[in-house]
N, C-alpha and C positions, 0 to 999 in steps of 0.2 A: 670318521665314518667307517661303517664295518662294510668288508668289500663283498659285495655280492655277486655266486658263481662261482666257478673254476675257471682259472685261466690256464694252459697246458702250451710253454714256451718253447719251443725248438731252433737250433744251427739246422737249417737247412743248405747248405750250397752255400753256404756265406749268407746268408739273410735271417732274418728272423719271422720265422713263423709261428703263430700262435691260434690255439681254438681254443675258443672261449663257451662255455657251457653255462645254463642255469639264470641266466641276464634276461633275453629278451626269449618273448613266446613259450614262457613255462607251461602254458595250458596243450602246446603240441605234444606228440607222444615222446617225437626228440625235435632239438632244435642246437644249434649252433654259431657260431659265427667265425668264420675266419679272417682272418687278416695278414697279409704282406704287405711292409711298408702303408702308403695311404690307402690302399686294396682290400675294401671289405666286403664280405658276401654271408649271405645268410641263409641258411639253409634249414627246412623244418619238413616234418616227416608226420604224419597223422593216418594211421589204420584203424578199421573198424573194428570192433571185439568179435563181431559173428559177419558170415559169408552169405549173402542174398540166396534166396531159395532160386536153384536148377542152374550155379552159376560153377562152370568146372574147372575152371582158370580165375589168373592170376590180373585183377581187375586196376591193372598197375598206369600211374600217372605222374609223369616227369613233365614239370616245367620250368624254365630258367628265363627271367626277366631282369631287362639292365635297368633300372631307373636311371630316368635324365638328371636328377637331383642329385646323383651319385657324381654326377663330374661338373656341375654348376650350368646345366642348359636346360630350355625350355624342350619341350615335344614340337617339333613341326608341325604343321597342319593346322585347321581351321579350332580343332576341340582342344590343342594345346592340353594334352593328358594321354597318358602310355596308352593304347588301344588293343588292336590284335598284335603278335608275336610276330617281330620281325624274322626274315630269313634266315641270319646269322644265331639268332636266340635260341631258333627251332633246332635249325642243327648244335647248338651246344645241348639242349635239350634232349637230343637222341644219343648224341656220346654219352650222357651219363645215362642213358637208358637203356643204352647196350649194354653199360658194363657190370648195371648192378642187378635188370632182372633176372638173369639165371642162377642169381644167388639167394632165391628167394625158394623155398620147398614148395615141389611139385604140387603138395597138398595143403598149401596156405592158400585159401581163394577169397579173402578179406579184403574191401576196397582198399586200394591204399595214394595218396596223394603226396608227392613228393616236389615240394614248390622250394627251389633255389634263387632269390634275388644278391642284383649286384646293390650295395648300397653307398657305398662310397668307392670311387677312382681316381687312381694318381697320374693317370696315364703313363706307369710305368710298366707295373705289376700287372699280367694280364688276368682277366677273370678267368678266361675259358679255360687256362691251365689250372684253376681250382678247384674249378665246378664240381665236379665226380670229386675230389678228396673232401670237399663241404658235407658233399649227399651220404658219404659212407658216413661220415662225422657223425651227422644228426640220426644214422639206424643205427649205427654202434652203439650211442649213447641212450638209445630207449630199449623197449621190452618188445619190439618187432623182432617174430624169428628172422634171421638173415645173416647167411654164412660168410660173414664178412670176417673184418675191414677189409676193402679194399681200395684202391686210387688212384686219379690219373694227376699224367703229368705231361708236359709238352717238353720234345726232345729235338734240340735245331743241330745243325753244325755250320760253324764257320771257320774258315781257314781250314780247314779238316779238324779241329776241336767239339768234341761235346757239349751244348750246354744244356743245363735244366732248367728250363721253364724262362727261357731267354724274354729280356726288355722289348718292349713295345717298336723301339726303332733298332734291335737288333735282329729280327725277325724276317723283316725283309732281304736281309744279305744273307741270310740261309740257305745253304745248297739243300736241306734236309728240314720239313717241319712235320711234326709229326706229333700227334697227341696216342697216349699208350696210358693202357689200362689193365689192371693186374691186381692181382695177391702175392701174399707172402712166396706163394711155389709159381706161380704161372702166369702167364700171359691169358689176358682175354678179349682185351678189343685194342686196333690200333689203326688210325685213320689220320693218313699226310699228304701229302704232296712233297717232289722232290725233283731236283732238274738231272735224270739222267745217271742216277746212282746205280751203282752195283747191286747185287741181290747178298753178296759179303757185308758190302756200307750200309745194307737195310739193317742185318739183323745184329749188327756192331752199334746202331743206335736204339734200337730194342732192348739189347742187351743191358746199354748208360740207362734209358729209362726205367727197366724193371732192378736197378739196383737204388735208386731214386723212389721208385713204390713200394720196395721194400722196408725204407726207413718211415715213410708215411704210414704204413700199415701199423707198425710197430709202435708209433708213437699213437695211434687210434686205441690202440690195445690197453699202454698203459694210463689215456685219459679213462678209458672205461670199467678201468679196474678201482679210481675213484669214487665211481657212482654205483649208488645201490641199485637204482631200478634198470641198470642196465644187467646188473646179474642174476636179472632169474628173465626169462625169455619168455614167452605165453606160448602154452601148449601146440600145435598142429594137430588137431584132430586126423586120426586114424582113416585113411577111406577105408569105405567097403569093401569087403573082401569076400570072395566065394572060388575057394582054389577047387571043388569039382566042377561048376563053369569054367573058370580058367582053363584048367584040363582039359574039358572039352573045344573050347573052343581051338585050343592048341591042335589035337586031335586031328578035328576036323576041317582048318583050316590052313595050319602051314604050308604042309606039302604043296597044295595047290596054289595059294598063293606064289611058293617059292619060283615055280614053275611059268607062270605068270612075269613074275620080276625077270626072270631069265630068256622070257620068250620076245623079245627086243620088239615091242610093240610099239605104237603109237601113242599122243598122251589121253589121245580122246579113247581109245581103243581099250589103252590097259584100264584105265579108269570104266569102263563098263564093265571090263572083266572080273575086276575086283568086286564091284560091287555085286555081280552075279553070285559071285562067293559068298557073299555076306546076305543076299537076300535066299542063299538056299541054305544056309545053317539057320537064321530067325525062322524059317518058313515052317521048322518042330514044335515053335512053340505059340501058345494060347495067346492073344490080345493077353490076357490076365498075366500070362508072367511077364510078357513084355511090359507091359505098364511097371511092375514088381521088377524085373531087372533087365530093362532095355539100356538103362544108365551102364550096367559093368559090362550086356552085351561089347556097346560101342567101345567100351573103355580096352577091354581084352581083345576085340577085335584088332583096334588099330594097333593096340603093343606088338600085336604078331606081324600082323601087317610090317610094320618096321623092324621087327627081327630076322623077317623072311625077307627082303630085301636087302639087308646090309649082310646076312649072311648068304647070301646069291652073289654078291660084291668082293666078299672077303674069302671066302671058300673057292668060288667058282672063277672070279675074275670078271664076270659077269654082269654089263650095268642094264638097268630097265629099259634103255633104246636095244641093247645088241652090243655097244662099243665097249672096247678096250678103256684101263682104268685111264692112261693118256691120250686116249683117241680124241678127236676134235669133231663135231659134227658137220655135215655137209654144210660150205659154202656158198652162197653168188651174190653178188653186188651188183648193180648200176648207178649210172651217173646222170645229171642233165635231163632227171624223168620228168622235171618238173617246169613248162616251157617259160614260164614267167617270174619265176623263184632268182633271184639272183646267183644261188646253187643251189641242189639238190643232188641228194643219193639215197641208195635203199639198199641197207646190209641185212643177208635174211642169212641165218646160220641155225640152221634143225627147226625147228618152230617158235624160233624166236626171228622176230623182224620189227625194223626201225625203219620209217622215214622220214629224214633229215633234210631239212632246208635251213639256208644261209641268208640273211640279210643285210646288204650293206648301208651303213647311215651314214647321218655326218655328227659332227659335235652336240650340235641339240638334239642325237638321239641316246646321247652317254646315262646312265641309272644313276640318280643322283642319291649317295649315300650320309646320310642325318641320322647317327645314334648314339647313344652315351659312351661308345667306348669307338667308336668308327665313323670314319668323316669322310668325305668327297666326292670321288664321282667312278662310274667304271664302265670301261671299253668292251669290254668282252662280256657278253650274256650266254646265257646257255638255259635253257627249259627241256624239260620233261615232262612228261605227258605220258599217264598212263589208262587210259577209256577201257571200261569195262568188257566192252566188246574184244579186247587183245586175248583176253582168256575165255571167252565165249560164254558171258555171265553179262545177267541183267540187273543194275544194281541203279542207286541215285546217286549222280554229280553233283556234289558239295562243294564245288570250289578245290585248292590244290592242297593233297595232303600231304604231311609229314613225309612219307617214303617219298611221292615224285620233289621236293624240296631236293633232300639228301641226296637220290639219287643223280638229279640233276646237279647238284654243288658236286658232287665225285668225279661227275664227267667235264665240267668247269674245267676241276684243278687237272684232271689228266690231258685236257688238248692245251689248257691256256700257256702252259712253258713254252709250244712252239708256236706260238700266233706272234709273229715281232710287232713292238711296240713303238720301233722307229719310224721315219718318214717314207718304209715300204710296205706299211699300212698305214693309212691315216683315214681309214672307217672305223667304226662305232661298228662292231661286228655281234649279230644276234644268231644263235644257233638253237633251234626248235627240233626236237625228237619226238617224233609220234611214236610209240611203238601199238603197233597193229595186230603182231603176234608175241604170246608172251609164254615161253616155258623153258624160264631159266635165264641168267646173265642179262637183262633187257637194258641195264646200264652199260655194259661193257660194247653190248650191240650201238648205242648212244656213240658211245667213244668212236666203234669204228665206223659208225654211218657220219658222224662229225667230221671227223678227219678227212673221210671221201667229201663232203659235201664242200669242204672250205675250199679243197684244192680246185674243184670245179668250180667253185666262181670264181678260183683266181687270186683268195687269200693267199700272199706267201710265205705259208706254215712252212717253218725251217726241215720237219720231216714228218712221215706219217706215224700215227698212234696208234696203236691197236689195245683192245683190253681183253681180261679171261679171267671166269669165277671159278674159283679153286674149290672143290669139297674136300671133306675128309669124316672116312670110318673107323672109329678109334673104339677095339674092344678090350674088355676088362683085362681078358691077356696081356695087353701090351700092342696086339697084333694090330694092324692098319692099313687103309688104302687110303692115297691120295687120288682124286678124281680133278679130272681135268675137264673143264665148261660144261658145267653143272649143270643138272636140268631142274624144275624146279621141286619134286617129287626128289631129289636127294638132296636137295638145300633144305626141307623139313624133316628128310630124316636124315639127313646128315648128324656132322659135329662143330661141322667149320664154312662158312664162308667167308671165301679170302679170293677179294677182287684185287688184280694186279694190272695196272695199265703203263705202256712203257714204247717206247722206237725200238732200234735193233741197237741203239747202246747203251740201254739203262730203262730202269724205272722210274715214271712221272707221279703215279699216283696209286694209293694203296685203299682198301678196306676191309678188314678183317673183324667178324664177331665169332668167336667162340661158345660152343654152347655145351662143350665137359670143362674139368679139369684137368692138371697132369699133362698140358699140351710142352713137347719137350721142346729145345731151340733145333734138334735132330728133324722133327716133325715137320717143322718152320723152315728149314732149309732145305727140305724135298720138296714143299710143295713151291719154294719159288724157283728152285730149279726146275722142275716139271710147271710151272708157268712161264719159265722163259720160251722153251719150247714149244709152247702151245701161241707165246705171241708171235714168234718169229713166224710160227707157220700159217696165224692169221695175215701179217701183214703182207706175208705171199700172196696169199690168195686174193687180199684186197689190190697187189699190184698190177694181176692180171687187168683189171678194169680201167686203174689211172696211176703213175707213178710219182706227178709229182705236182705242182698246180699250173693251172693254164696260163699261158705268155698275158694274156689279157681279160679285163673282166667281162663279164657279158654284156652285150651293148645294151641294154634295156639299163643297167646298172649305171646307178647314179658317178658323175667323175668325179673327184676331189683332186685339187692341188694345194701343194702345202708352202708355202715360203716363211719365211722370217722379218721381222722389221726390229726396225731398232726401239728400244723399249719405249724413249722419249716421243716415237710418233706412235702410240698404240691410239694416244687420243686424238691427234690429228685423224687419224682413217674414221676412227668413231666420230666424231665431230661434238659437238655439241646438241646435249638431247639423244644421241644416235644418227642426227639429221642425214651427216655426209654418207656413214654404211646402209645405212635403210635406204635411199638416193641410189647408189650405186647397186644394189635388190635391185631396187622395181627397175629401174635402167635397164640391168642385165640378164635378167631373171636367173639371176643365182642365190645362193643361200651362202653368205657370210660368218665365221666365227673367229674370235681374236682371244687365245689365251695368253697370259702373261705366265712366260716360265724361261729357269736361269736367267734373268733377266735380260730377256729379249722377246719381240711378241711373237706368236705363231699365229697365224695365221690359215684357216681352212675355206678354201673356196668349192663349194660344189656346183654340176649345175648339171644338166641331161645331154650337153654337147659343149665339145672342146671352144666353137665361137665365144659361148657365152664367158667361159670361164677365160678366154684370154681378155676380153673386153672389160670386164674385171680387173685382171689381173692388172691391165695397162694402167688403170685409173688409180689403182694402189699405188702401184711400183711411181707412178708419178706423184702422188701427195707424199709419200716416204721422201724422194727423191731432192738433195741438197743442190742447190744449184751452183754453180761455182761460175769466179769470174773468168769471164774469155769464150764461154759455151756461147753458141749460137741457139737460140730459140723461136719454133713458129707460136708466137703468141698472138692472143683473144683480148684486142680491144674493150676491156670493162665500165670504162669511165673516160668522161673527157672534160679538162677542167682547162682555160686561158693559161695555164701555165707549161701544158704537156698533156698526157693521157698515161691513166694506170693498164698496164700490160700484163695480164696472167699466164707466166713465161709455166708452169706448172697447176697443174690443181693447187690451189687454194693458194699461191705464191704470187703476188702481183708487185711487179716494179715499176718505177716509175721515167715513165720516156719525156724528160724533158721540151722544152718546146724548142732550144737548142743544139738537140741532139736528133731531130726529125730529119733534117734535110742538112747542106752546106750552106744553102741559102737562106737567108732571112726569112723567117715563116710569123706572117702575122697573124694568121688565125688555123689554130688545131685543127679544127672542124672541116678544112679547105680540104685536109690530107687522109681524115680517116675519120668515119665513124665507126661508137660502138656495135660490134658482135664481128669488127672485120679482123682477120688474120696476119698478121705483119710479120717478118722477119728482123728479130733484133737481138742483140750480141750484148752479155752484162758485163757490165765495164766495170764495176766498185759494188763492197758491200758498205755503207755507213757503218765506222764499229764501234758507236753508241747506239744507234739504233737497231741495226740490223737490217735498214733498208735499201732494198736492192736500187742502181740505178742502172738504169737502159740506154743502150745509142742503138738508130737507125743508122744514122749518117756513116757510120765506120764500115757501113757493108756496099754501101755504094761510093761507084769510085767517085773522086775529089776533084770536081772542074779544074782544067789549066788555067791559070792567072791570065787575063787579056793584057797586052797596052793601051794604056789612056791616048788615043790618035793628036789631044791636043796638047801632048809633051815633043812633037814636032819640032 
């Protein structure tokens, strides 16, 4: 059989990696498949020939879906068939989307759909760590302009060791997990979490992964020197150009603008001003030429627009509030706004503002996790939430997009390090970010209204987190400023945004998109130095208000207690059916839950007051409870049979009290001494050890009549 395709074999790290070309979806423009170990994915790439009329961007579409076929399970749920995009999809879906739109020309404005599935998993080999190297695969190898290869790769460390693109169950022991995205020269996107690392151990793992994306790029290079239709590229049509409007508008506009950028305004404020600008240069000309060139008006305007700004930054030191290139914006916090919230805080920092509430659950309120590459359950929630009103814009709620996803998963992974997972938390802990105001960092403000929020109800977060988005103005000289919590008007004209979240001894959590080239590791180690500085002097500020969490939770807040049982009685507490724990519910009005882990059971008791949960807790701690011989017990009469009566010395334990072991005396009839539901004192004397069954004596607890004389031994 003659083999159809290119296969392109590589030594990656000691594995073998392989893209495969030319097999499956020939009709794409490119398409792909990779493979590690039983780890397949597939990736396909389809552009339009010509760009929709009045369309002036880049109409770019990443999606990344696991199939459940891919690891041998069905879809949950009633339609049993993949539906919308999980969480975890979406955000793999914006890492490869960060990392390859800016490498697409300014002036390519052609739809383009960029669909990544997982189609086979070993559950060893992760997907996410291929995703991005799939998606460069299938543009390299077609006739899409796109200034690639590029590719990510996931960079862990254990033990203080490097690894690349580490196994599924090595993952977890990682002091450092981090996915990093790159070309041959530079860095361009890099999103992890890490427990407390140095900002030296960040860029020492940046370092291991961009020498890893370097051998990926290269081997893209020479599969594509294989194929023909990857060597000739389809044109980018030329825009429109008219260099005496440019001129003029330069002219007419800089200066004042620049003036503007420097005049440390307000967002609503400078934003009228500018556009004052702009409605008095259009105000020269005709409807007719507007109609003829309002397109290169706006297009020239804004170019200047953003030159006069990064050069009021770079020249002058000068940012569009007033502040200095590390200055921080004004502060203030509160706690406890919120009377019925189990916590609440509000971190407002320049006109940006979050408010944060905490909720505490129990076991059944864990997120129960079902996907082809990810299974179980999770304690820790965190939402975002971003309403159009935060930026003072009237638009439609569609449900939660993409950005609040991601943004919300950044501020996940920067609090979750310090939420303990031991027996001093045993809530189901929910963290909700409203933000209310929005300009600039509205994640970061997440991170720190989080961290106030938990501490006030009492969560005990091991320390507080704070977060800060890093800019950066990187000009053709070489020259550059790093900006320290960004507003949002220099995150679009910026070069970099680079979110750093972290305690005062390390960094938890990172985000960075690039949006040049040429970013140096020089570049990278200023701005997390100059991030460290800006968290430390966040988490001041936030200490002012609260320093650490409260001795106890709010009374309105639900109680849990946690104990342990031995694994053999997980089902005794359950009963049969459920019967006894559902029983012991409605009795106590508590909420019950029994997990089985290290083999032993855990047990969570909630309930609105300490009574209920001890009353509970009694009823347990007695069905667990082994009885042993010699105990004394006040037992519950169950049964009365001519030969003795059955005695429940414990929940669900009943022994049996002989008919001579009732009394000293000769007892003819059971019934004379006790009927069922009466309470007796009786002491277990033997376990039968065939059977198991308990026997009971009264007689041994009451003292032993003196022997009389018979008077007719006389």
């Amino acid at each position: 059989m003659n083999q159809i395709g290119i296969n392109h074999t590589f030594d990656f790290y000691g594995k073998e990696l392989t893209i495969e070309t030319g097999k499956l979806a020939k009709q794409a423009d490119g398409s792909v498949v990779i493979k590690q170990g039983g780890t397949m994915l597939l990736a396909t790439v389809v552009s339009n020939k010509t760009a929709s009329e009045g369309i002036d961007f880049l109409p770019l579409t990443v999606d990344y879906r696991e199939k459940f076929a891919a690891s041998g399970k069905f879809p949950g749920g009633f339609l049993k068939r993949e539906a919308r995009p999980s969480d975890g999809e979406i955000l793999v879906s914006r890492l490869i989307d960060r990392a390859i739109r800016p490498l697409f020309s300014k002036n390519y404005h052609c739809e383009t759909q960029m669909l990544i599935s997982l189609i086979s998993f070993d559950g060893v080999n992760m997907p996410d760590s291929l995703a991005g190297f799939a998606a460069s695969a299938a543009l390299t190898v077609s006739d899409i302009p796109f200034d690639g290869p590029i590719s990510e790769v996931r960079v862990g460390r254990k033990d203080g060791e490097f690894i690349i693109n580490p196994e599924k169950d090595v993952i977890e022991s990682c002091d450092i997990d981090m996915i990093v995205a790159g070309n041959h020269d530079s860095i361009m996107m890099v999103e992890g979490e890490m427990k407390e690392v140095s900002e030296q151990e960040m860029l020492q793992a940046i370092e291991a992964a961009h020498e890893a994306i370097k051998i990926q790029c290269a081997e893209q290079t020479k599969l594509a020197a294989q194929i023909e239709k990857a060597q000739t590229k389809r044109e980018v049509e030329a825009p429109n150009a008219d260099e005496e409007l440019e001129s003029k508008v330069i002219s007419a506009c800089f200066d004042k603008l620049k003036e503007i950028a420097k005049s440390g305004t307000a967002k609503h404020e400078r934003k009228e001003l500018f556009n004052q600008v702009y409605e008095e240069f259009i105000s020269q000309f005709s409807e007719e030429e507007l109609e003829e060139k309002g397109d290169l008006v706006n297009k020239y305007y804004n170019a200047v627009q953003k030159d006069a700004v990064r050069k009021s930054i770079i020249q002058d030191g000068v940012r569009l509030d007033g502040r200095k290139t590390n200055e921080i914006r004004p502060i203030w916090t509160e706690v406890d706004y919120l009377p019925n919230a189990h916590g609440s805080a509000i971190f407002t920092r320049g006109e940006t503002q979050s408010l944060t509430t905490v909720t505490l659950g129990t076991k059944l309120d864990e997120q129960s996790i079902d996907g082809a590459v990810h299974t179980g359950s999770e304690r820790f929630l965190l939402h975002y939430n971003f309403p159009p009103f935060s930026t003072g814009e009237a638009r439609p709620m569609r449900g939660t997009s993409r950005r609040e996803v991601g943004h919300g998963n950044l501020a996940l992974r920067a609090l979750k390090p310090m939420v303990p997972t031991d027996d001093t938390n045993p809530y189901t802990v929910r963290v909700v970010s409203e933000i209310l105001e929005s300009n600039g960092s509205s994640s970061m403000a997440t991170v720190c209204a989080g961290s106030l929020a938990l501490m006030d109800a009492g969560v005990k977060i091991k320390k507080p987190v704070s977060g800060i988005a890093m800019g950066l103005i990187l000009e053709k000289d070489g020259s550059f400023a790093v900006l320290s919590d960004i507003l949002g008007d220099e995150d679009h004209l910026g070069d970099m945004d680079f979110k750093v979240t972290g305690t005062e001894d390390g960094i938890t959590a990172c985000q960075m998109d690039i949006k040049v080239g040429g970013l140096t590791f020089e570049i990278l180690e200023t701005a997390l130095n100059q991030a460290r500085d800006g968290r430390l002097h966040i988490l001041g500020e936030m200490a002012k208000t609260i320093t650490s969490p409260r001795e106890d939770y709010k009374p309105h807040a639900p109680r849990i207690v946690q104990i342990t049982i031995p694994q053999d009685m997980i089902g005794a507490v359950i009963g049969p059916g459920g019967k006894i724990i559902q029983e012991i519910q409605k009795e106590t009005g508590t909420t019950i839950t029994i997990e089985e882990k290290d083999n032993k059971g855990v047990v969570d008791i909630s309930a609105a007051n300490k009574d209920a949960i001890d009353a509970a807790l009694a009823r347990i701690k007695g069905i667990v409870a082994v009885p042993e011989v010699g105990e004394v017990y006040d037992g519950k009469v169950k049964n009365i049979a001519s030969y003795g009566a059955f005695i429940e010395i414990l929940p669900g334990k009943d022994g049996l009290l002989h008919i001579s072991e009732i009394d000293w005396k000769r007892i003819e009839k059971v019934d004379e001494y006790m009927k069922e539901g009466d309470i007796i004192q009786v002491k277990l004397i033997g376990v039968d050890p065939k059977t198991g069954k308990l026997k009971l004596s009264r007689k041994v607890l009451i003292p032993k009549p003196e022997k009389q004389d018979n008077p007719n031994n006389d």
